[in-house]
NUFIVEX-616471 format. One line per 8 residues: for each residue x, y, z of C-alpha. Coordinates in nm, 3 decimals. Layout:
REM NUFIVEX-616471
X:Y:Z; ...
This chain:
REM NUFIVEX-616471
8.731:10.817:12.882; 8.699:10.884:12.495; 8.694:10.551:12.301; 8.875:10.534:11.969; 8.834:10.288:11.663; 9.048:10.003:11.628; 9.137:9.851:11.290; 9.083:9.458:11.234
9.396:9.322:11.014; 9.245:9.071:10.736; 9.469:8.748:10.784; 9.499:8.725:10.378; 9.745:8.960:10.371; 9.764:9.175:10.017; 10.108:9.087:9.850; 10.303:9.428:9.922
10.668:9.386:9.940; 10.882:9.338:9.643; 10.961:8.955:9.737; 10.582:8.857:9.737; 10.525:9.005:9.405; 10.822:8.821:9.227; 10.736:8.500:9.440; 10.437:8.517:9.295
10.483:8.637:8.960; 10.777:8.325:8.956; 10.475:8.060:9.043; 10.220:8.191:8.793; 10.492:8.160:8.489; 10.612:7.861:8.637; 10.263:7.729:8.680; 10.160:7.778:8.368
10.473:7.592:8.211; 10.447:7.314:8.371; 10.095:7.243:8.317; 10.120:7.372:7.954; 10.436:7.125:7.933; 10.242:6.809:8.108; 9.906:6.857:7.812; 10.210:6.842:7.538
10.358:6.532:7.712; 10.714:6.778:7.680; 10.853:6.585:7.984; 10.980:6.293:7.966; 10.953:5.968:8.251; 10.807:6.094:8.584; 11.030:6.462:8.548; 10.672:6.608:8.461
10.566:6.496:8.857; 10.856:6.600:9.023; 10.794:6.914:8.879; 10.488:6.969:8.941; 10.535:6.866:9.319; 10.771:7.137:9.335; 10.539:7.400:9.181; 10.296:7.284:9.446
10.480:7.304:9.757; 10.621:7.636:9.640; 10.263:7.740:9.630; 10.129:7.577:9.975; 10.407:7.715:10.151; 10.309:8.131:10.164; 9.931:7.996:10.224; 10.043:7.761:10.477
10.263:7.995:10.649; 9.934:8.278:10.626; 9.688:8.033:10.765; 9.940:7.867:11.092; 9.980:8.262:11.177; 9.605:8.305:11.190; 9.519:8.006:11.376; 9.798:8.120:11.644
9.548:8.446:11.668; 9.233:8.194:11.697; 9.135:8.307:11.383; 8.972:8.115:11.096; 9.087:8.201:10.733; 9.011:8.121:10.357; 9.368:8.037:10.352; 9.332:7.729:10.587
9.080:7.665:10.348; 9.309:7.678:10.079; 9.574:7.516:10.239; 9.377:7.194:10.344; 9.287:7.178:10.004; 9.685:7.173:9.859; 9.719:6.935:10.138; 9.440:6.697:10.043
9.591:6.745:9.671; 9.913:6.640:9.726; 9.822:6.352:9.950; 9.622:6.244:9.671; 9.866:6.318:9.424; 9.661:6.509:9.250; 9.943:6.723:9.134; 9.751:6.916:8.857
9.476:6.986:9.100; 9.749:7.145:9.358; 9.910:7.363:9.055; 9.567:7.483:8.970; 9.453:7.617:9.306; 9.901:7.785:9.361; 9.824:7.962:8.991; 9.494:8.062:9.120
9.594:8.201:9.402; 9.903:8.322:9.308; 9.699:8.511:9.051; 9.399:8.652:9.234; 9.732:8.803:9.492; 9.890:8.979:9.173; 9.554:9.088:9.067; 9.507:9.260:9.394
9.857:9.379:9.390; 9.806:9.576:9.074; 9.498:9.712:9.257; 9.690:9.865:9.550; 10.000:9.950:9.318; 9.744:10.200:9.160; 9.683:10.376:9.467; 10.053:10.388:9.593
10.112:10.511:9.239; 9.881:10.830:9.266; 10.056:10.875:9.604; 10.391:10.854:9.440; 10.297:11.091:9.213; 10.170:11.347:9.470; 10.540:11.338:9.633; 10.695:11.474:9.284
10.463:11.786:9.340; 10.705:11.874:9.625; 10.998:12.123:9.472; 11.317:11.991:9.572; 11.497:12.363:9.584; 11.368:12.720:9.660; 11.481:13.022:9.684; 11.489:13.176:10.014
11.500:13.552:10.091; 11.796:13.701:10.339; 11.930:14.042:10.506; 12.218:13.935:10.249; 12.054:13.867:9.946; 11.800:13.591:9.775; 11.980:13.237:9.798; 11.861:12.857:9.655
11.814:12.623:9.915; 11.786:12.239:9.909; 11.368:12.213:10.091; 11.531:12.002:10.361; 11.734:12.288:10.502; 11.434:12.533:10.490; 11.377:12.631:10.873; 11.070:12.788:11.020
11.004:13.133:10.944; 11.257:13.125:10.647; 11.078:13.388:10.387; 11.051:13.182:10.045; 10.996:13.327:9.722; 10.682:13.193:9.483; 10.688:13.259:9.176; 10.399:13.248:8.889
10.392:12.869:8.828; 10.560:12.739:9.063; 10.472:12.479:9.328; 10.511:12.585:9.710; 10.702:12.406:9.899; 10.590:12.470:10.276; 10.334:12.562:10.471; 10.304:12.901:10.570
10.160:13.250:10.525; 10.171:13.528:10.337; 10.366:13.810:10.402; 10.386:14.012:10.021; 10.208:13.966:9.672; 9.878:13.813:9.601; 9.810:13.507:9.374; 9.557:13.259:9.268
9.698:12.910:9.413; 9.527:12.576:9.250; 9.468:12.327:9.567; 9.369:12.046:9.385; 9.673:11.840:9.532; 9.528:11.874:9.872; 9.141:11.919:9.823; 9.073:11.778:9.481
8.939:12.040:9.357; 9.114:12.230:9.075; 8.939:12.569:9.065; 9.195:12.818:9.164; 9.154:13.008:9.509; 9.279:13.352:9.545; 9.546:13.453:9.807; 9.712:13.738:9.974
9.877:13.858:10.284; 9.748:13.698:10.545; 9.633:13.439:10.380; 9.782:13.037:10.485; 9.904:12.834:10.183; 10.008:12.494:10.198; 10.288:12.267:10.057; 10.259:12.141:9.706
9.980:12.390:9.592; 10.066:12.547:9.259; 10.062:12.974:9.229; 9.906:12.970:8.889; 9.929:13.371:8.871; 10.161:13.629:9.066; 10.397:13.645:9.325; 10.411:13.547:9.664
10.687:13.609:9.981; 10.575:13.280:10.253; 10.681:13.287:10.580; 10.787:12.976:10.656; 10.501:12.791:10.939; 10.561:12.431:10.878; 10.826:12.219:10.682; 10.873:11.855:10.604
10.616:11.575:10.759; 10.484:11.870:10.988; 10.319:11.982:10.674; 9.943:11.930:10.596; 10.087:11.736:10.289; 10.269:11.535:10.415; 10.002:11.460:10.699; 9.770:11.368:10.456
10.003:11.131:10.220; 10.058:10.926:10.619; 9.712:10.928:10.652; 9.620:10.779:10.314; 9.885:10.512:10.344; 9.821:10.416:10.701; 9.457:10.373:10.569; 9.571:10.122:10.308
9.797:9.954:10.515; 9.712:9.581:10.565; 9.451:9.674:10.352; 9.063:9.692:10.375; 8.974:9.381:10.630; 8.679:9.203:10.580; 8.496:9.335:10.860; 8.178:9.229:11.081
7.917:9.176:10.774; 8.138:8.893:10.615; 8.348:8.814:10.890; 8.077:8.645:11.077; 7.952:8.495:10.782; 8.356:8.355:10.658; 8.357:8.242:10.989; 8.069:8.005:10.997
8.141:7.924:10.642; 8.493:7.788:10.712; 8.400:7.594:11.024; 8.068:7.443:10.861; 8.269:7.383:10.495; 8.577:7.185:10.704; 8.258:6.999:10.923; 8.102:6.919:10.608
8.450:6.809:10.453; 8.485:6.558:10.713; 8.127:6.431:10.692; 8.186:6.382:10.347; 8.477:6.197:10.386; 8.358:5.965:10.673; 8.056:5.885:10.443; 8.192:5.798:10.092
8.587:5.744:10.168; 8.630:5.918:9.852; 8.915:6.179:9.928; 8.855:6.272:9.514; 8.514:6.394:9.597; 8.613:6.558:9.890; 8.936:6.788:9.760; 8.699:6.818:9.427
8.434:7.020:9.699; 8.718:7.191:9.881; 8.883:7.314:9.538; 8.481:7.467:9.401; 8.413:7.600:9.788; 8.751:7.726:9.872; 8.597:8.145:9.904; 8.982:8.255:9.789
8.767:8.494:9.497; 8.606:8.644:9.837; 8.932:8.722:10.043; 9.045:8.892:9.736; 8.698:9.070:9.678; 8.586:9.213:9.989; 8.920:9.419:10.081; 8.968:9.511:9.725
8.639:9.746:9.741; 8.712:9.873:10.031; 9.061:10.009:9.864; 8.875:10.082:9.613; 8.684:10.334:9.799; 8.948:10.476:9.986; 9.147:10.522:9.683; 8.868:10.679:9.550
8.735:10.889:9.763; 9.129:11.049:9.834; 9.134:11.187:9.462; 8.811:11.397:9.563; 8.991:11.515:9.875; 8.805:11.325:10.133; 9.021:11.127:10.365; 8.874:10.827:10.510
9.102:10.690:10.770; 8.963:10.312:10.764; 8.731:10.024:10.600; 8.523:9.979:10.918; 8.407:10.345:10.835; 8.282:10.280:10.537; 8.060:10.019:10.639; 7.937:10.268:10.973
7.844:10.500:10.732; 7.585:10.269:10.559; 7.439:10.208:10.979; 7.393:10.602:11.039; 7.063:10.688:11.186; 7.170:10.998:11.411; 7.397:11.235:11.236; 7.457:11.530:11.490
7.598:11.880:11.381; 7.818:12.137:11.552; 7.707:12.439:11.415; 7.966:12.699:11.371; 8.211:12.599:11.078; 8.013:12.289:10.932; 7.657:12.403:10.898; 7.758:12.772:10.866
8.027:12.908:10.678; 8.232:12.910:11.010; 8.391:13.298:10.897; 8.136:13.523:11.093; 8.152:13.919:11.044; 8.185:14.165:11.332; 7.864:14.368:11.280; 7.856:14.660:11.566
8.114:14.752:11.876; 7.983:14.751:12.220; 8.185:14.922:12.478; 8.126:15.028:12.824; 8.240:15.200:13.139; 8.382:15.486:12.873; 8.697:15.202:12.829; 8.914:15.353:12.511
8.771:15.157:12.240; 9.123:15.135:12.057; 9.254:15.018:12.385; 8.976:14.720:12.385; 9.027:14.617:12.042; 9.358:14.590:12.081; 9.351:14.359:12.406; 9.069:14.189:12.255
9.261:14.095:11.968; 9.576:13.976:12.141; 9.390:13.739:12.296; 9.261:13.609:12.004; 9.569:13.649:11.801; 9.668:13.280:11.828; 9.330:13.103:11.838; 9.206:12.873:11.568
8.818:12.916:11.688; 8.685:13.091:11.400; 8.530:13.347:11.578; 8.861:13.442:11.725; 8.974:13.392:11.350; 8.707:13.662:11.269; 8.800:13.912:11.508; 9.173:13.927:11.458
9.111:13.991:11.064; 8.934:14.304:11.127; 9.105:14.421:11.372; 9.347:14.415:11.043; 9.173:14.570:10.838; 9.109:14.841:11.051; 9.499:14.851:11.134; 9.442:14.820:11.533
9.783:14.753:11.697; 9.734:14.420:11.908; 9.821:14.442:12.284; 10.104:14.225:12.399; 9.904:13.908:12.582; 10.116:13.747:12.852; 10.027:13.412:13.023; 9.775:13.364:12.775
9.538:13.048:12.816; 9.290:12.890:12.576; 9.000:12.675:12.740; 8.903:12.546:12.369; 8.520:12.598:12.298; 8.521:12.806:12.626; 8.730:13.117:12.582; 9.059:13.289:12.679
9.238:13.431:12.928; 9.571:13.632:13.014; 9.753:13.955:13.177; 9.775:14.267:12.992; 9.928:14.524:13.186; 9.917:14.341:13.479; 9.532:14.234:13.503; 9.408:13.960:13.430
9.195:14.002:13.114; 8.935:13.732:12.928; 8.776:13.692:12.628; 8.511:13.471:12.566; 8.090:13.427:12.510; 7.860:13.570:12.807; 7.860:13.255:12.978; 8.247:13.186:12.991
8.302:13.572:13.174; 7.986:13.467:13.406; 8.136:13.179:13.514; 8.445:13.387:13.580; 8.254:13.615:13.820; 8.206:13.962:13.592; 7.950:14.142:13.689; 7.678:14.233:13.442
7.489:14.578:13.526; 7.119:14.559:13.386; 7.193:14.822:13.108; 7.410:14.599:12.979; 7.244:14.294:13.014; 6.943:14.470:12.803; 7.212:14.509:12.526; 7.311:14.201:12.535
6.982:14.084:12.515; 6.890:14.241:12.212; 7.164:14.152:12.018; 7.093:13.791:12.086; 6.763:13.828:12.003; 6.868:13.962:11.636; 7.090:13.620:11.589; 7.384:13.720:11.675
7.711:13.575:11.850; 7.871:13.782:12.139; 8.231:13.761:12.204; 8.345:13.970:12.504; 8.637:14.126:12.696; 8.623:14.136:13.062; 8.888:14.319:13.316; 8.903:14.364:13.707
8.524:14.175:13.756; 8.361:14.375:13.511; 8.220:14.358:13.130; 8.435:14.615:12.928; 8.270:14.569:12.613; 8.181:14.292:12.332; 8.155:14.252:12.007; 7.829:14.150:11.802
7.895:13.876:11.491; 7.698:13.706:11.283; 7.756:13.392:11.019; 7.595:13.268:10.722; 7.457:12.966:10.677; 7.634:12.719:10.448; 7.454:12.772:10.056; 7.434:12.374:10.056
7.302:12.292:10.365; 6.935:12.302:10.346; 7.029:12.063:10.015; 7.268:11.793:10.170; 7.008:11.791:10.492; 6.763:11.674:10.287; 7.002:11.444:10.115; 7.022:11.291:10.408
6.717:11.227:10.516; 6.662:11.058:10.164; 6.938:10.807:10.271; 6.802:10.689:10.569; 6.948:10.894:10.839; 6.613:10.964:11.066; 6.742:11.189:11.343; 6.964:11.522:11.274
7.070:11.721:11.592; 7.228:12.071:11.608; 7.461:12.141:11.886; 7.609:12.510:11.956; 7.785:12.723:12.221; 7.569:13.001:12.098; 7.214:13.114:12.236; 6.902:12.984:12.135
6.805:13.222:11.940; 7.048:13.181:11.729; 7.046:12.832:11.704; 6.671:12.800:11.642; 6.728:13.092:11.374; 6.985:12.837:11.203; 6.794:12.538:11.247; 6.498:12.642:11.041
6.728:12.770:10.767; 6.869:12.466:10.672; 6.570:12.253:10.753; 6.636:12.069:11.123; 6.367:12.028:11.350; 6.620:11.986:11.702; 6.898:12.160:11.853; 7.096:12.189:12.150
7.199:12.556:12.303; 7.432:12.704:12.502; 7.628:12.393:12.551; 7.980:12.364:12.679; 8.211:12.119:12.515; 8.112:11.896:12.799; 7.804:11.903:12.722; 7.855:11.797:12.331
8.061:11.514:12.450; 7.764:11.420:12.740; 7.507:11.431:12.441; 7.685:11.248:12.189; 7.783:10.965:12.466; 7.421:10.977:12.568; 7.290:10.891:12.178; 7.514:10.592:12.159
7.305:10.322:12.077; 7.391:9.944:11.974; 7.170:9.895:11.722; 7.233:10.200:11.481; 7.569:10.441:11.447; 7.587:10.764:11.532; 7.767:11.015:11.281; 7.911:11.375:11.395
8.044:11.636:11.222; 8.238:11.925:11.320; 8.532:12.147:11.212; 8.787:11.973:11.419; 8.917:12.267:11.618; 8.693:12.252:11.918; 8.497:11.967:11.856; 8.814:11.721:11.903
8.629:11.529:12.190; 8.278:11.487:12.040; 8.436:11.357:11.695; 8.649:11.113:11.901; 8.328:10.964:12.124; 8.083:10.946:11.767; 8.091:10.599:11.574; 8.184:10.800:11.238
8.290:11.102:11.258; 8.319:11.400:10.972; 8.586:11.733:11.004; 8.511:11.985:10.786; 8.789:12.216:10.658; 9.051:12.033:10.790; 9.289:12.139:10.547; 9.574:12.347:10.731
9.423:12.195:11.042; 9.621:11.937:11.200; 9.410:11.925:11.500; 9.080:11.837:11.235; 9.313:11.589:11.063; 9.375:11.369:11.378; 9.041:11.412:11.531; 8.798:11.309:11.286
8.760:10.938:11.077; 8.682:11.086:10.819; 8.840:11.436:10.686; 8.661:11.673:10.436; 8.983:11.913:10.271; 8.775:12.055:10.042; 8.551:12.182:10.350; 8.221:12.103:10.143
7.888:11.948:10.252; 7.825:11.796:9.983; 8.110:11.557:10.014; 7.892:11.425:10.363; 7.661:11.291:10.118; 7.863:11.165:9.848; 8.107:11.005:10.102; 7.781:10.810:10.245
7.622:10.741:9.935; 7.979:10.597:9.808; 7.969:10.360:10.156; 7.619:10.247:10.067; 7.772:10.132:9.708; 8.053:10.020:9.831; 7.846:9.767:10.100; 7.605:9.692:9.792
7.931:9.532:9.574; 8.020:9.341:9.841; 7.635:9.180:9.919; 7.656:9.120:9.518; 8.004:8.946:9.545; 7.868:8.703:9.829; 7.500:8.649:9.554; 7.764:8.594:9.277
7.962:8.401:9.483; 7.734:8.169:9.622; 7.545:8.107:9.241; 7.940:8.000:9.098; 7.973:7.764:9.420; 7.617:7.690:9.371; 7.643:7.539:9.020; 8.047:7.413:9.069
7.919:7.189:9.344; 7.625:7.064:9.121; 7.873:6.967:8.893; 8.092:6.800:9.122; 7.824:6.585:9.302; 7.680:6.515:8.921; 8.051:6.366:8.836; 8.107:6.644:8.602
8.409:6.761:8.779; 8.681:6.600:8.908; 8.960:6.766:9.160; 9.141:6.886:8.868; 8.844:7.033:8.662; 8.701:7.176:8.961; 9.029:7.313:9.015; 8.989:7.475:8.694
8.677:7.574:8.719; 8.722:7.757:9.032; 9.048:7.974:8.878; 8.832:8.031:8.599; 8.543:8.215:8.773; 8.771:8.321:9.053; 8.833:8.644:8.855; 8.483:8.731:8.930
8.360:8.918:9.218; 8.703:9.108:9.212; 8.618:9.257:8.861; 8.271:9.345:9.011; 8.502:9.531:9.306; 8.699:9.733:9.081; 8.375:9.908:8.946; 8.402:10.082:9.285
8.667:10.305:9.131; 8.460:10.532:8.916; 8.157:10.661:9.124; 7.952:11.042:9.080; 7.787:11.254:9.303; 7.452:11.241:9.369; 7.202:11.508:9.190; 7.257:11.787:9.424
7.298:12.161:9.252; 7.648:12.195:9.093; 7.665:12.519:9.231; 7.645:12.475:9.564
């Protein structure tokens, strides 16, 4: 049974909704009145307290309410921390004191409002690059059409600047189409028929008939918009390597609290240590570089579906590889034509290729493109059945026909005479991949492919070793030969042939280990299962893919390498922001309590000292949203 990755919630909820952010904007002006209006002495009789009680309750309440909801859950929060200290405030009637810590909390929520408003804003912005009407070509004529009553396979007319408004494919004109909306990266890629293109890419030059493939939220736009706010939602949670530590911190602060109390009687002292120690700076901190990241690392087209990868990333010690698509450039070339028993060889393409009309695999991707190009009619494939990362099978003319590597028509009982074995034989040993058609028990023919490796791969392998990851595993469907020729290319030392997608899942579940993470990376398509049983898991070229999009944790559109590195080296910052906000942190409360026990500070100037250095470690966060790759070669 696959696992999957579960999300932790952070109990100091991010203000979000519209009521939250006036609420709070409401008690930061208010708070700021009043205790502006008590230093003039503006009030007059004891008007100045009542109204300061009320700013007080107004600001225990949302705390309150925050920290009863995560004791229900048996969880400990900063805001029980917060709230004991209101409490102990207004019991005191330290009034001032219990404004101080509302305006300070009220202000570190805005402050992370403003944070997450940026994001939502850049997604807001990506939903105007949807066109709103296009023009749609007919038997009776070109009409304008409102994009929500576009219907699959509608033919829609692109014109030279204009944004597209579906996904689909090509069917006239050629065009150079700027994806930066999708992948982040503005360079313009050329198109033509055939070709996919995807809603809310711009045609920068020439014109363009799209069959209509996907409208509305089925589009890889709108996918990706879902993913990016489901990854923000409830925001970043302050996961395992300051959860532990809040944890203990709470408990031990409220023990100490109590201690304190029980040895001086001095409730003063006591709210004066609650107000320096209360870690509200921290609850703000922590999630707000994790949003950070993720809001960061969407501009550059990399997708990463949740905090607690971010912090696996910065664990990795095993990072395995499926070859085909990630490590090569996943578009292999037919490079000879073997056919036997005197079978038509028109005849074979064209079965061949009906069978591999509809698959994603890119081999199958491969062979239907030149069968194209050399204008082979494809066979009619009924019954047709895709065993992903095995091969295919179906009826053409009523026999039962399959396409697949050696070992998928061997373990469907064709026989293999030894003259063709020998051929098959030495096209493995020149590196190649075999994809064959088999009829009636017998091998009718195959075709030999080959792929190139990836220009940036021997570069981000190394990258990776320089960040700590100490074991890097190949695993491929293809022979070993091939996989041995790959894995000195790009500089890996261990592989795994012939392996079925079984067997990727058995390995991968095999290198589990509790002590380290283990990373995988694949192209999505056929490597669905092995993504899903990894701790952190990479798809390359995902966009257009849906299957790539749901699989992985963490999806690459612009289908680069070098985004594996920056995407970890980003993590590692990311972690490193968050050790320095506990350091800074625990110096502030270091030198506030000093000051407290010295007699320096009383409730309401350590009140004031903590909203004063509150401000902090979430300034430190927001560095997090300018970051640059590492020094690997622009060009690759």
């Amino acid at each position: 049974m696959l696992k999957r990755k579960h999300h932790k919630i952070s109990t100091f909820a991010l203000s979000g909704n519209t009521f939250n952010f006036w609420f709070d904007i409401f008690l930061v002006f208010l708070s700021v009145f009043i205790l502006g209006a008590n230093f003039f002495h503006i009030f007059i009789g004891n008007f100045d307290k009542i109204i300061l009680l009320f700013v007080s309750i107004c600001g225990l309440l949302p705390v309150l309410w925050s920290a009863i909801k995560a004791l229900i859950n048996w969880r400990l929060t900063i805001d029980l921390l917060a709230s004991i200290a209101l409490i102990f405030a207004l019991l005191n009637k330290e009034f001032h004191s219990a404004v101080f810590i509302s305006l300070m909390l009220a202000s570190a929520r805005l402050l992370a409002y403003f944070t997450e408003s940026r994001t939502k804003r850049a997604i807001q912005s990506l939903l105007k690059l949807r066109p709103e009407k296009v023009l749609i070509k007919t038997e009776q004529g070109i009409i304008e059409k409102p994009i929500e009553q576009v219907k699959v396979n509608d033919l829609v007319i692109v014109e030279s600047g204009e944004r597209i408004a579906v996904d689909g494919v090509i069917v006239e004109g050629s065009a150079s189409v700027d994806q930066s909306s999708l992948t982040g990266e503005s360079e313009p890629v050329a198109k033509t028929v055939g070709d996919e293109v995807f809603s809310s890419t711009l045609n920068t030059s020439g014109s363009l008939l799209v069959k209509t493939k996907k409208i509305g939220q089925d589009t890889t736009f709108a996918k990706i918009l879902k993913l990016i706010e489901e990854s923000q939602k409830g925001k970043a949670p302050i996961t395992s390597i300051t959860e532990k530590f809040v944890n203990f911190y709470i408990f031990f602060t409220l023990l100490g609290s109590i201690i304190l109390f029980m040895w001086t009687h001095n409730l003063s002292l006591v709210l004066a240590v609650l107000l320096v120690t209360c870690a509200d700076d921290l609850a703000i901190a922590i999630p707000l570089a994790f949003v950070a990241t993720i809001g960061t690392a969407a501009k550059k087209g990399i997708i990463i579906k949740g905090a607690s990868f971010i912090e696996g990333l910065t664990k990795l010690k095993l990072m395995i590889f499926d070859k085909t698509g990630t490590l090569t450039e996943g578009k292999p070339k037919v490079k000879q034509i073997f056919i036997f028993r005197n079978y038509p060889e028109e005849k074979f393409l064209s079965i061949l290729g009906g069978l591999n009309a509809e698959s994603n695999h890119p081999t199958a991707k491969a062979i239907y493109k030149f069968l194209k190009e050399k204008n082979i009619k494809i066979a009619e494939i009924k019954q047709i059945h895709e065993e992903a990362g095995y091969g295919i099978m179906g009826v053409a003319d009523n026999k039962n026909v399959l396409s697949g590597n050696i070992k998928f028509l061997e373990n469907h009982n064709i026989i293999f005479s030894k003259d063709e074995i020998a051929v098959i034989e030495k096209e493995k040993s020149l590196g190649r991949m075999l994809t064959a058609l088999g009829m009636d028990g017998f091998l009718i023919g195959f075709l030999s492919l080959s792929d190139s490796v990836r220009p940036a791969a021997h570069h981000v392998i190394g990258e990776l070793k320089k960040l700590g990851i100490e074991r890097i595993v190949i695993l491929t469907g293809d022979n070993e030969i091939v996989a041995n020729q790959i894995a000195k290319e790009v500089g890996i030392t261990e592989f795994k042939a012939n392996l079925l997608p079984e067997d990727k899942v058995n390995f991968v579940r095999n290198s589990l280990n509790k002590k380290y993470k283990v990373g995988m990376v694949g192209d999505g398509v056929n490597d669905a299962a092995s993504l899903a049983m990894s701790d952190v898991s990479f798809a390359m070229g995902t966009i257009g893919s849906d299957a790539a999009i749901e699989a992985a944790d963490i999806a690459l559109m612009k289908d680069n390498l070098k985004d594996i590195v920056y995407t970890i080296q980003m993590s590692n910052r990311t972690m490193k922001i968050i050790k320095q906000n506990l350091v800074l942190w625990g110096i502030i409360n270091s030198i506030g309590l000093a000051l407290v026990f010295a007699g320096f500070l009383g409730p309401s100037a350590a009140a004031a000292y903590n909203f004063l250095t509150d401000f902090l470690p979430p300034l430190n966060s927001l560095k997090l949203f300018k970051f640059h790759y590492s020094n690997l070669p622009e060009k690759l």
